[in-house]
mmJSON file of the N, C-alpha and C atoms, coordinates in Angstrom:
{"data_MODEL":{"atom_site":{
"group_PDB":["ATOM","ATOM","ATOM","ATOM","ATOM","ATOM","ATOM","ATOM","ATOM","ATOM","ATOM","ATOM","ATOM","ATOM","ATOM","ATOM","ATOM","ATOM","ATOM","ATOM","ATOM","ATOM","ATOM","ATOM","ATOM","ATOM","ATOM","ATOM","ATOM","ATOM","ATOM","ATOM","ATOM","ATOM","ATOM","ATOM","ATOM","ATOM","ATOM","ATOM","ATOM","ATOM","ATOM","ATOM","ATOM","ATOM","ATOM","ATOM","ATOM","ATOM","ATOM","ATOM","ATOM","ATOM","ATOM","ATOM","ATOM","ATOM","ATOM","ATOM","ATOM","ATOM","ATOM","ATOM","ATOM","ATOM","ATOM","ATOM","ATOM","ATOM","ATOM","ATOM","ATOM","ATOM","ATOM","ATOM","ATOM","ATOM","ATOM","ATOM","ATOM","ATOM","ATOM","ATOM","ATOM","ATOM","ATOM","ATOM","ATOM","ATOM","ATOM","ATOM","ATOM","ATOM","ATOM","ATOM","ATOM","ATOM","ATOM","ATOM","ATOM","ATOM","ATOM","ATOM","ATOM","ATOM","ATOM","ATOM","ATOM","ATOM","ATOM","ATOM","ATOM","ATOM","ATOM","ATOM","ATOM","ATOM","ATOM","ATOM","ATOM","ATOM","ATOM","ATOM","ATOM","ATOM","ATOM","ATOM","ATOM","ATOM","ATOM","ATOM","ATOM","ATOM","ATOM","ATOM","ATOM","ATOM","ATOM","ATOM","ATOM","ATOM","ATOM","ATOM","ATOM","ATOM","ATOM","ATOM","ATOM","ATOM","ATOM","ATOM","ATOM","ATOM","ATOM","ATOM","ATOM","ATOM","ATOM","ATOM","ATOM","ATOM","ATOM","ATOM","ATOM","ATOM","ATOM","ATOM","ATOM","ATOM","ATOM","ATOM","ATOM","ATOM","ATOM","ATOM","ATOM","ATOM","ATOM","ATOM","ATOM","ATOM","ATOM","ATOM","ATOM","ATOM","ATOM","ATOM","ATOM","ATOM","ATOM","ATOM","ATOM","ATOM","ATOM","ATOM","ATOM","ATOM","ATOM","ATOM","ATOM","ATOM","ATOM","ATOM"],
"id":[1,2,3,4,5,6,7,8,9,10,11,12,13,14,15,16,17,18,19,20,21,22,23,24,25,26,27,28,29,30,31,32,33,34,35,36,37,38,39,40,41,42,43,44,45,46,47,48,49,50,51,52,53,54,55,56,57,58,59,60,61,62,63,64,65,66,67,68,69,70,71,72,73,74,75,76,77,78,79,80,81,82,83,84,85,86,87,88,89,90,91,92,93,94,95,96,97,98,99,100,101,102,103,104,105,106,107,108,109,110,111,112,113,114,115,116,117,118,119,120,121,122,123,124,125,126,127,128,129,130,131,132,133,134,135,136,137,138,139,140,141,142,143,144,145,146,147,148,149,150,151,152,153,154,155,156,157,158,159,160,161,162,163,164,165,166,167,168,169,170,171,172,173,174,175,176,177,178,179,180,181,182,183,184,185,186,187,188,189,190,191,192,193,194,195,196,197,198,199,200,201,202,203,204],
"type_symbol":["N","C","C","N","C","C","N","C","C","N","C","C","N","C","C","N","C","C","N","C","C","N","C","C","N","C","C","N","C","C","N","C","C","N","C","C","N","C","C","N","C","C","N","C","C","N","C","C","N","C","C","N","C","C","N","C","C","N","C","C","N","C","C","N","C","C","N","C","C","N","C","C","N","C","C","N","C","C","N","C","C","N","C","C","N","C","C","N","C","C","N","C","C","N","C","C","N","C","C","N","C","C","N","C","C","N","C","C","N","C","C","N","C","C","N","C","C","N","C","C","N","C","C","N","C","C","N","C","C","N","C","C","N","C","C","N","C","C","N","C","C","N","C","C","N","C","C","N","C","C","N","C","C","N","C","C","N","C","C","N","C","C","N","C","C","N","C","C","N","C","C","N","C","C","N","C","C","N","C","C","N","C","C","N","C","C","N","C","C","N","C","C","N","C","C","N","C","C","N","C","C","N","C","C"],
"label_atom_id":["N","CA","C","N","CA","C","N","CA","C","N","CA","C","N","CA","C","N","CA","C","N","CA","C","N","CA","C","N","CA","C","N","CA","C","N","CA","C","N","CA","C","N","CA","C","N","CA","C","N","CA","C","N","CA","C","N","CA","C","N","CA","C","N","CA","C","N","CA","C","N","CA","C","N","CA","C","N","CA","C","N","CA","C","N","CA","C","N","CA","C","N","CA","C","N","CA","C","N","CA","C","N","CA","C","N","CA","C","N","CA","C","N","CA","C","N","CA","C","N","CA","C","N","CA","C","N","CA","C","N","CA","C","N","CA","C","N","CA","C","N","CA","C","N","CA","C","N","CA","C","N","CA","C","N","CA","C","N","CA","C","N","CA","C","N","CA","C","N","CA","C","N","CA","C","N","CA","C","N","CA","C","N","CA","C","N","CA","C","N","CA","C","N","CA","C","N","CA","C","N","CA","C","N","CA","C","N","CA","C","N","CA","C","N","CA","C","N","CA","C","N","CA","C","N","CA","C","N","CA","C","N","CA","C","N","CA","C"],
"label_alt_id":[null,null,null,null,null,null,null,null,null,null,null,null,null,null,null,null,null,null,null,null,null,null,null,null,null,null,null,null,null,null,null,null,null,null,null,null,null,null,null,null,null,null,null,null,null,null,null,null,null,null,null,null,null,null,null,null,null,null,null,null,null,null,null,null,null,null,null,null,null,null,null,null,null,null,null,null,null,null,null,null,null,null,null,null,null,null,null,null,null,null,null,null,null,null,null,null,null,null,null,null,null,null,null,null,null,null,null,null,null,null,null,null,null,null,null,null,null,null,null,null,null,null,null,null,null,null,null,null,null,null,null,null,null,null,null,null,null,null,null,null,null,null,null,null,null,null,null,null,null,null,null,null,null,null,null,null,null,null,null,null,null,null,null,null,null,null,null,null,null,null,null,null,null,null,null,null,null,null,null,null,null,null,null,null,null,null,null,null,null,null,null,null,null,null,null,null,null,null,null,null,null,null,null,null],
"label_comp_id":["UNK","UNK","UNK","UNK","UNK","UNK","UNK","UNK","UNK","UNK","UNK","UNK","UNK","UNK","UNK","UNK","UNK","UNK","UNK","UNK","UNK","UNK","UNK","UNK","UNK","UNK","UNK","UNK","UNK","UNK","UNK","UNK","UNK","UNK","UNK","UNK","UNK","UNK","UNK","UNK","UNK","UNK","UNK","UNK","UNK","UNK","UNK","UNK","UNK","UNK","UNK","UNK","UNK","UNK","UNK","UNK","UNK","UNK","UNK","UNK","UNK","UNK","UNK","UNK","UNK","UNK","UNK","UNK","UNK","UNK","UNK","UNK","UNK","UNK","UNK","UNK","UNK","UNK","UNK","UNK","UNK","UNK","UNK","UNK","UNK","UNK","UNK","UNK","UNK","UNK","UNK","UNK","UNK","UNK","UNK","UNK","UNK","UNK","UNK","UNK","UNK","UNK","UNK","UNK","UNK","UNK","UNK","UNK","UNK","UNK","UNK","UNK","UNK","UNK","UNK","UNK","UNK","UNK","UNK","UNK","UNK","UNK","UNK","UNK","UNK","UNK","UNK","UNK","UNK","UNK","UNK","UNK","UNK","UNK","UNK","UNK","UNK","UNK","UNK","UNK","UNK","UNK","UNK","UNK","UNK","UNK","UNK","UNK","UNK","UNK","UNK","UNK","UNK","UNK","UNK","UNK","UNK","UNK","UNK","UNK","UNK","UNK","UNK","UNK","UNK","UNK","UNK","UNK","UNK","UNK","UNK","UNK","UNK","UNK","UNK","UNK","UNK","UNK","UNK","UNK","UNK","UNK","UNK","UNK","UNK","UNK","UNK","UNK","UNK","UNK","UNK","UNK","UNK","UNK","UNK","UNK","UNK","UNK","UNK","UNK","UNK","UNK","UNK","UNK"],
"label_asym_id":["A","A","A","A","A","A","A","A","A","A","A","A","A","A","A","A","A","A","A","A","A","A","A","A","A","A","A","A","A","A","A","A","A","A","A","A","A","A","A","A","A","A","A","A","A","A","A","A","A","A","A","A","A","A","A","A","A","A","A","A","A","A","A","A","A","A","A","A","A","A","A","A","A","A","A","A","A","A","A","A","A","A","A","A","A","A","A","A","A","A","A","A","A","A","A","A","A","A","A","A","A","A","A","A","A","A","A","A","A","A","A","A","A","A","A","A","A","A","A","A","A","A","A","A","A","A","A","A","A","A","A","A","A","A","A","A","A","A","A","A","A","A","A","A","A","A","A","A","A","A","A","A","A","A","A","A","A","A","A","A","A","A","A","A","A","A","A","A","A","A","A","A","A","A","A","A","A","A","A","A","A","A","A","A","A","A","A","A","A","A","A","A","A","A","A","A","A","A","A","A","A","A","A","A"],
"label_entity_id":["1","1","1","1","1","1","1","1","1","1","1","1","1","1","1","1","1","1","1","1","1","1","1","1","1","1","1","1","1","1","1","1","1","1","1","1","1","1","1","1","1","1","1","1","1","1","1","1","1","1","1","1","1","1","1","1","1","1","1","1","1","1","1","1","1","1","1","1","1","1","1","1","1","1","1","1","1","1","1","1","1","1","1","1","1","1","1","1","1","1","1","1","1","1","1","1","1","1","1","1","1","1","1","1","1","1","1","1","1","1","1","1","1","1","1","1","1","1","1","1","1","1","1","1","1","1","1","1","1","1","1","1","1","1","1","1","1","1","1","1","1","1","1","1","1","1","1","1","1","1","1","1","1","1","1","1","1","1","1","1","1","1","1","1","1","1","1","1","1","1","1","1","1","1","1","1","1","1","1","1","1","1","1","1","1","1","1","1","1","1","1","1","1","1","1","1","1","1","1","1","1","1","1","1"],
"label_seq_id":[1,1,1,2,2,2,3,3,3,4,4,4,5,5,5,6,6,6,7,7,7,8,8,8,9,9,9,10,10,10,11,11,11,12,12,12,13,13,13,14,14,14,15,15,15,16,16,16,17,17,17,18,18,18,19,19,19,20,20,20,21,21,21,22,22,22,23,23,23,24,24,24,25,25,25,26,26,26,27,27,27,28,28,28,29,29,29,30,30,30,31,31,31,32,32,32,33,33,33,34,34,34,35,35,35,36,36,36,37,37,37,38,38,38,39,39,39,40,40,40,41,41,41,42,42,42,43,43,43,44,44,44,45,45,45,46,46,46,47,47,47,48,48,48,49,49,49,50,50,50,51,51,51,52,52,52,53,53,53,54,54,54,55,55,55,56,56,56,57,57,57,58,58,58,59,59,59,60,60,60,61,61,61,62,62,62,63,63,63,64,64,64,65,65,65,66,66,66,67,67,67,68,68,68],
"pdbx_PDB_ins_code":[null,null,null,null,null,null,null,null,null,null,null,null,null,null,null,null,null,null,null,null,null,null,null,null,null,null,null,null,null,null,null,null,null,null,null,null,null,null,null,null,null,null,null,null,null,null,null,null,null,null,null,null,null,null,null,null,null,null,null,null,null,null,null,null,null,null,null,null,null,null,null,null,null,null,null,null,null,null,null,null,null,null,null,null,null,null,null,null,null,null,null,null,null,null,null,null,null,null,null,null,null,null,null,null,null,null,null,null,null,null,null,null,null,null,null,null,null,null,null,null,null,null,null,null,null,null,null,null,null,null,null,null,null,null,null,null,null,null,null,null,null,null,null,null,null,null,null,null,null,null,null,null,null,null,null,null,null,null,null,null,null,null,null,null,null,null,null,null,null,null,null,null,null,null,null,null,null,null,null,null,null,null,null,null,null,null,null,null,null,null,null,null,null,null,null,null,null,null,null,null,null,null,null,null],
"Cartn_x":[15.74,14.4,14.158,12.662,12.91,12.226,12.588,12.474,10.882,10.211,9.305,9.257,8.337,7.789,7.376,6.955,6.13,7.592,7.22,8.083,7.483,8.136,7.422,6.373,5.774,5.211,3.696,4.313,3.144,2.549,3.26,2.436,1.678,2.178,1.667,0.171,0.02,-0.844,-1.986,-1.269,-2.002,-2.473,-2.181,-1.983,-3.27,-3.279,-4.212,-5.709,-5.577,-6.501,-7.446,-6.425,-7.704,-8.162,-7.723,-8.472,-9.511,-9.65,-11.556,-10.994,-9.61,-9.714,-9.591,-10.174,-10.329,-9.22,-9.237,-8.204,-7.715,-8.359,-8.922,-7.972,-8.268,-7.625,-6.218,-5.83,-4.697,-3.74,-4.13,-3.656,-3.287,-4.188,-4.435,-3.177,-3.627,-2.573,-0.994,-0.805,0.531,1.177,0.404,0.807,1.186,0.31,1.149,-0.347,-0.394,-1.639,-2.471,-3.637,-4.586,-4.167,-3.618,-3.373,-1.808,-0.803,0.09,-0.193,-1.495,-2.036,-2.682,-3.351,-3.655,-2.412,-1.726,-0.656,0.451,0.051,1.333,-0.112,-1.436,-2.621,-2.305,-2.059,-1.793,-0.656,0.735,1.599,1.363,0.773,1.031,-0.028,-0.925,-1.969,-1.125,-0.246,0.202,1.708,2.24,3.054,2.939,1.54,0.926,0.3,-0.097,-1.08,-2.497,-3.045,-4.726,-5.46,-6.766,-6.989,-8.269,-7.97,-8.361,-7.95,-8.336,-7.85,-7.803,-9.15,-9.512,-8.712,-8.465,-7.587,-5.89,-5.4,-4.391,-4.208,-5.545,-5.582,-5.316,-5.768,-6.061,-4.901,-3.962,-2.91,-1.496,-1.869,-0.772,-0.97,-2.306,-2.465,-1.89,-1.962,-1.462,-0.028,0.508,1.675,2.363,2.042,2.117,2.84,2.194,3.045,1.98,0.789,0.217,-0.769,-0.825,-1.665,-2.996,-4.147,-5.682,-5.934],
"Cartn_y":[-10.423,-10.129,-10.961,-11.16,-12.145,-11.249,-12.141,-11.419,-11.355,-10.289,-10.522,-11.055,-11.523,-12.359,-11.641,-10.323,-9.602,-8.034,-7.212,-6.556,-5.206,-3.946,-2.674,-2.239,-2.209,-1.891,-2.945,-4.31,-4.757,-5.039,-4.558,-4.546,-3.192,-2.385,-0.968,-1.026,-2.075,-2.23,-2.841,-4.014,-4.763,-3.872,-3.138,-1.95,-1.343,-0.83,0.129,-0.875,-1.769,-2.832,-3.243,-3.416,-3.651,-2.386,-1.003,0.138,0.327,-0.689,-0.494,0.008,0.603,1.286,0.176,1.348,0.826,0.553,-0.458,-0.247,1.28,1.976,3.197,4.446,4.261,4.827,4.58,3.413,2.664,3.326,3.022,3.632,5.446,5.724,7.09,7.553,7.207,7.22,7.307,6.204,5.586,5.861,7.316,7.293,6.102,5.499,4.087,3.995,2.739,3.021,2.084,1.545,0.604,-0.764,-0.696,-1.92,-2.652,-1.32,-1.869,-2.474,-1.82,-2.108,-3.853,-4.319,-5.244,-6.014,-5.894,-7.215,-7.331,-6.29,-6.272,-7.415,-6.915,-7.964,-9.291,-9.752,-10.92,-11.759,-11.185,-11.252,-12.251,-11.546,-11.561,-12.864,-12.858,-13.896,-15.069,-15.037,-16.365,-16.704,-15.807,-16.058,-17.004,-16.468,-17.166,-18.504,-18.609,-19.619,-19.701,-18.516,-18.675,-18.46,-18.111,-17.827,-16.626,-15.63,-13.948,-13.21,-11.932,-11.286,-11.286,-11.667,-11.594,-13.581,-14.271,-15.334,-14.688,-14.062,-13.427,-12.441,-11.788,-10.942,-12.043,-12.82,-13.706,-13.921,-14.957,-15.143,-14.469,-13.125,-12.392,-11.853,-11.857,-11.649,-12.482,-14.153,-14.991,-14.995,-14.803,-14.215,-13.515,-12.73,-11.207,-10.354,-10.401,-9.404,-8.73,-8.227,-7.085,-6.879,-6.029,-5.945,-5.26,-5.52,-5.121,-3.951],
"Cartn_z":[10.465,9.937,8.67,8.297,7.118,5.982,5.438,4.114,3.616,2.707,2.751,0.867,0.993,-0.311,-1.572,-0.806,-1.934,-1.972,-3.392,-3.255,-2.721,-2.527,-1.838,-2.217,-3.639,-4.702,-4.641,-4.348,-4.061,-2.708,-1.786,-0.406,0.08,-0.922,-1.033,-1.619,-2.519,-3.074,-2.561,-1.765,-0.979,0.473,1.04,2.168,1.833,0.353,0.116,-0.58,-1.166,-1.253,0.085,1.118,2.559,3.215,2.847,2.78,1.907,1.09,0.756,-0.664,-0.71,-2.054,-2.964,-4.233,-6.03,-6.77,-7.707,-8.561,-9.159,-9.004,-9.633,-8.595,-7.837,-6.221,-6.053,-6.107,-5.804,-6.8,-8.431,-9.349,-9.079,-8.613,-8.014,-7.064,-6.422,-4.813,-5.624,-5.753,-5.972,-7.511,-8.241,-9.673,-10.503,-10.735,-11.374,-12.135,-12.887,-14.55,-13.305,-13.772,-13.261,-13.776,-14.976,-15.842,-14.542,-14.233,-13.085,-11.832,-11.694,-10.056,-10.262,-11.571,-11.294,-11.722,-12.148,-12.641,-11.156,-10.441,-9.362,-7.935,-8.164,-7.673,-8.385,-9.527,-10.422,-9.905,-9.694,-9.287,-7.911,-7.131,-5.35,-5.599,-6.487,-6.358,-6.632,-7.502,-8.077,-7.219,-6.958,-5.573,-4.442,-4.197,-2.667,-3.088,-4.815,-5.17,-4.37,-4.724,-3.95,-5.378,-4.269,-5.753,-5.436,-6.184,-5.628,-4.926,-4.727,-4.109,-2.664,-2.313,-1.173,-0.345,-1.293,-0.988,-0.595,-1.369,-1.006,0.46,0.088,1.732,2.672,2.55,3.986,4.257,3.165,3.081,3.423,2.882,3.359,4.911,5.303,6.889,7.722,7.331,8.08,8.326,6.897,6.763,7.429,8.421,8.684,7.954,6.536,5.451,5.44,5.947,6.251,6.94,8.046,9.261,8.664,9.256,9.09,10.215],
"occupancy":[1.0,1.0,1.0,1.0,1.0,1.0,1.0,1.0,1.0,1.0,1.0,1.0,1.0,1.0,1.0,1.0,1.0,1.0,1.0,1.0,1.0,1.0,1.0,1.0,1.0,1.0,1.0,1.0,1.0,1.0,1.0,1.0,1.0,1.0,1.0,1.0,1.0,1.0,1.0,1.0,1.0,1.0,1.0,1.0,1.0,1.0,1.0,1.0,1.0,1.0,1.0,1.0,1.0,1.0,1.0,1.0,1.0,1.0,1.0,1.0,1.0,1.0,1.0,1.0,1.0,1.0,1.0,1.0,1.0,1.0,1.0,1.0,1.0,1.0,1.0,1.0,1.0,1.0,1.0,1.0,1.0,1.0,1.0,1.0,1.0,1.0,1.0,1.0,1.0,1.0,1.0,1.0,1.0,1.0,1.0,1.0,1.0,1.0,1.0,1.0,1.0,1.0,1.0,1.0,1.0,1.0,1.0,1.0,1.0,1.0,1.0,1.0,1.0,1.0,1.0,1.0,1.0,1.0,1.0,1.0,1.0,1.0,1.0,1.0,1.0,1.0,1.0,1.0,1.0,1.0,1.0,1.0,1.0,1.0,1.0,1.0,1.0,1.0,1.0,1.0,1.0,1.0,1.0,1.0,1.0,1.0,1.0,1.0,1.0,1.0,1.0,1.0,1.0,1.0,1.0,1.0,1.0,1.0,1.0,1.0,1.0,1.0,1.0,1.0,1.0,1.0,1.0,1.0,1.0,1.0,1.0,1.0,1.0,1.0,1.0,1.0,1.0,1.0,1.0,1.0,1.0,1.0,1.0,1.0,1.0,1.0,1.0,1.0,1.0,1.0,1.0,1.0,1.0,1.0,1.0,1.0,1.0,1.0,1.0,1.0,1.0,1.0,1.0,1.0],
"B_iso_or_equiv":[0.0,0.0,0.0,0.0,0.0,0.0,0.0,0.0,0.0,0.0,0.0,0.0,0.0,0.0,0.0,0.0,0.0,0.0,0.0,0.0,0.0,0.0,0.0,0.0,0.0,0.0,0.0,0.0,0.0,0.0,0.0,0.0,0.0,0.0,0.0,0.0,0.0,0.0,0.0,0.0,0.0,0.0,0.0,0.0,0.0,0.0,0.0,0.0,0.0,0.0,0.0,0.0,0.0,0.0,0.0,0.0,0.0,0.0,0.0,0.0,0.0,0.0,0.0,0.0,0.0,0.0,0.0,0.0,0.0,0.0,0.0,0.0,0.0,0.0,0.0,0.0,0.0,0.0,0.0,0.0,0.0,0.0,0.0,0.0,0.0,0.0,0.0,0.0,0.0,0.0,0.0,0.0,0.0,0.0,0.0,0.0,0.0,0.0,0.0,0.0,0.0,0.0,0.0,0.0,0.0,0.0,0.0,0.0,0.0,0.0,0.0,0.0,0.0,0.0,0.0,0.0,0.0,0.0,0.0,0.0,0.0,0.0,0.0,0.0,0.0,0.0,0.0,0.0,0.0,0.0,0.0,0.0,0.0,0.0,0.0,0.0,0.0,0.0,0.0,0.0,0.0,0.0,0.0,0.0,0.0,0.0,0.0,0.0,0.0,0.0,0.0,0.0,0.0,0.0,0.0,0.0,0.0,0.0,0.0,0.0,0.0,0.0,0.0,0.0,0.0,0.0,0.0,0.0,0.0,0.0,0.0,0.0,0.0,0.0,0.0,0.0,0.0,0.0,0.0,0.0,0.0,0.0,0.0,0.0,0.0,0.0,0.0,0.0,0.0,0.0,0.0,0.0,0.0,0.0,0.0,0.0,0.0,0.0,0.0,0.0,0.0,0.0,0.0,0.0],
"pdbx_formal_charge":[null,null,null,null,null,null,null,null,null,null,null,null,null,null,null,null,null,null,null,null,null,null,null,null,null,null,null,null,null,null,null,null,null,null,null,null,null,null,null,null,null,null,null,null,null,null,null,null,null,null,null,null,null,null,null,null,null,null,null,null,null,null,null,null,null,null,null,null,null,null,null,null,null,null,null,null,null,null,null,null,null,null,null,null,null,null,null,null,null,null,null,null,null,null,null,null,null,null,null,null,null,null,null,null,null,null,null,null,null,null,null,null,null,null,null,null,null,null,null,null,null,null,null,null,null,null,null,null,null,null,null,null,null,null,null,null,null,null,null,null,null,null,null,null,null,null,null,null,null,null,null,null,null,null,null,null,null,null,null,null,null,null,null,null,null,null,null,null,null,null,null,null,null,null,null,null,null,null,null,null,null,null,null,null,null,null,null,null,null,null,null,null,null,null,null,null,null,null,null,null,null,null,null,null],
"auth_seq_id":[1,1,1,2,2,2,3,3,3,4,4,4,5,5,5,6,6,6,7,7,7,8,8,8,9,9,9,10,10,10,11,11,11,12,12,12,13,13,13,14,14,14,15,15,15,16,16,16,17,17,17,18,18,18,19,19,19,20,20,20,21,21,21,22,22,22,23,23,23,24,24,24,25,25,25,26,26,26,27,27,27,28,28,28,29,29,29,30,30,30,31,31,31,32,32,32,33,33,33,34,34,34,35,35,35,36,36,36,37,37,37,38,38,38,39,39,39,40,40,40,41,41,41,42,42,42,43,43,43,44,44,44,45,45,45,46,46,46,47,47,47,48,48,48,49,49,49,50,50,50,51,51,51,52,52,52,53,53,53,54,54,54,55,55,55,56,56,56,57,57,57,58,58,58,59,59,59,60,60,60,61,61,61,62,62,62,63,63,63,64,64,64,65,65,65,66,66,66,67,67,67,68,68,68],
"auth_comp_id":["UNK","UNK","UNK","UNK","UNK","UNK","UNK","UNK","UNK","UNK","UNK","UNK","UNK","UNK","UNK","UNK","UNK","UNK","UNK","UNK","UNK","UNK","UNK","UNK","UNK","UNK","UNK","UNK","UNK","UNK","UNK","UNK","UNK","UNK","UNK","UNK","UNK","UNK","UNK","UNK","UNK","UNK","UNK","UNK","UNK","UNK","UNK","UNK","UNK","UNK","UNK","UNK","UNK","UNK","UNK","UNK","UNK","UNK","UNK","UNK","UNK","UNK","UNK","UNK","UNK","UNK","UNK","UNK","UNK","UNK","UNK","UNK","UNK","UNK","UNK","UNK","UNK","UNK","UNK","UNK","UNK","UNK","UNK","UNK","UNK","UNK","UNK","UNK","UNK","UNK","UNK","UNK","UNK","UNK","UNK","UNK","UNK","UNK","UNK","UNK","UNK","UNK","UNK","UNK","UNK","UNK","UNK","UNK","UNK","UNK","UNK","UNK","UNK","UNK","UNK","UNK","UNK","UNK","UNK","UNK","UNK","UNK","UNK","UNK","UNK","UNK","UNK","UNK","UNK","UNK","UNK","UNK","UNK","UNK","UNK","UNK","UNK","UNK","UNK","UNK","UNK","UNK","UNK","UNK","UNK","UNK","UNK","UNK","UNK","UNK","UNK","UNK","UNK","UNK","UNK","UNK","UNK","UNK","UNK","UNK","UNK","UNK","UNK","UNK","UNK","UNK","UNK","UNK","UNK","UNK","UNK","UNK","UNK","UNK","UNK","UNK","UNK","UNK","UNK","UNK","UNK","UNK","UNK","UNK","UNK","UNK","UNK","UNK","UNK","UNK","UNK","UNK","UNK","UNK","UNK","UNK","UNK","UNK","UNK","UNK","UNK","UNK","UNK","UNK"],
"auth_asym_id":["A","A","A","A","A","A","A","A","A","A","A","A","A","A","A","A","A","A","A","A","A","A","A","A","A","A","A","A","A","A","A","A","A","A","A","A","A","A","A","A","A","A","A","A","A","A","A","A","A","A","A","A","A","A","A","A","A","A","A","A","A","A","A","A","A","A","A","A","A","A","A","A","A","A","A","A","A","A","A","A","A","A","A","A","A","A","A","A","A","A","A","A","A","A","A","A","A","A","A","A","A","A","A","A","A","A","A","A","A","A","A","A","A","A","A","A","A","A","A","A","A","A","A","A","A","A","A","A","A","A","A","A","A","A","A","A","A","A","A","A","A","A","A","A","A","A","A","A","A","A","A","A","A","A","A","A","A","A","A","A","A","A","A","A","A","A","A","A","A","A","A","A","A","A","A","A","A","A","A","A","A","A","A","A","A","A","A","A","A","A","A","A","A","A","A","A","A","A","A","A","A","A","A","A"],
"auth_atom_id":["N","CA","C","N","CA","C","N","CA","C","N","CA","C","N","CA","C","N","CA","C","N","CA","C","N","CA","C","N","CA","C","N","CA","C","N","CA","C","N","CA","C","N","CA","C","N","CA","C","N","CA","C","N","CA","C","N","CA","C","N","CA","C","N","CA","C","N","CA","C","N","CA","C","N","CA","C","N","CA","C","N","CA","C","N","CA","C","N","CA","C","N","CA","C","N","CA","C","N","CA","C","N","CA","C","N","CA","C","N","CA","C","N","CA","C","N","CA","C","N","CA","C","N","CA","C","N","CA","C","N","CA","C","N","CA","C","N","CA","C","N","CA","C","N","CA","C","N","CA","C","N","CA","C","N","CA","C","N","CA","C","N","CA","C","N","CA","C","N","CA","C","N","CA","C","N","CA","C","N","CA","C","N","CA","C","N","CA","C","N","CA","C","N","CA","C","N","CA","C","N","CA","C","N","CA","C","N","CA","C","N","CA","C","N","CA","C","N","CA","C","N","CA","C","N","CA","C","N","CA","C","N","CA","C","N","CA","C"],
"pdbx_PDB_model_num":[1,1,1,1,1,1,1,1,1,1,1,1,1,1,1,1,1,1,1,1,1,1,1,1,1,1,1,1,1,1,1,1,1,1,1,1,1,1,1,1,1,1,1,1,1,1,1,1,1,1,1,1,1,1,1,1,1,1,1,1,1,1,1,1,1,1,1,1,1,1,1,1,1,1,1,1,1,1,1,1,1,1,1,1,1,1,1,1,1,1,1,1,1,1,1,1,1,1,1,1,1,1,1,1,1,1,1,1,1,1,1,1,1,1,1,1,1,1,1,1,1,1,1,1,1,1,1,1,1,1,1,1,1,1,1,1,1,1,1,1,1,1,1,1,1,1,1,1,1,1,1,1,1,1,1,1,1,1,1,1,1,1,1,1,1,1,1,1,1,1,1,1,1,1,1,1,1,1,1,1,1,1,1,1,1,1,1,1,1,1,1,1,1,1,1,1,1,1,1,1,1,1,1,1]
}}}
C-alpha cells in the first residue's frame, strides 16, 4: 500500500472540507481551534504546491487521497 502524503489529521480535514463544511465546523467536529484547521489546509496546500483550496481538492482527488 502506499503511503499517503498527507497525515490523518489532514485528510480528516480535507474529508470534511468536500462536505461543504466550515472552517468553523471542521474545528467543531474534530475538537481542534480554527487557527489548526487552517494551517493543517496551509500545510496540504504547500505539499501538493497548488494554489487554494479548491486546487488541492482536485489534487488530492487525482491522487486518490480522497474520494468525493
Amino acid at each position: 500500500m502506499k503511503r499517503s502524503i498527507l497525515t490523518n489529521r489532514e485528510k480528516e480535514v480535507f474529508e470534511l472540507l468536500v462536505q461543504n463544511k466550515s472552517t468553523k465546523e471542521i474545528a467543531d467536529i474534530l475538537k481542534i481551534s480554527e487557527k489548526t484547521v487552517r494551517n493543517h489546509i496551509s500545510n496540504t496546500i504547500q505539499k501538493l504546491g497548488v494554489k487554494g483550496r479548491a486546487g488541492a481538492v482536485i489534487e488530492l482527488v487525482r491522487l486518490g487521497e480522497i474520494i468525493l
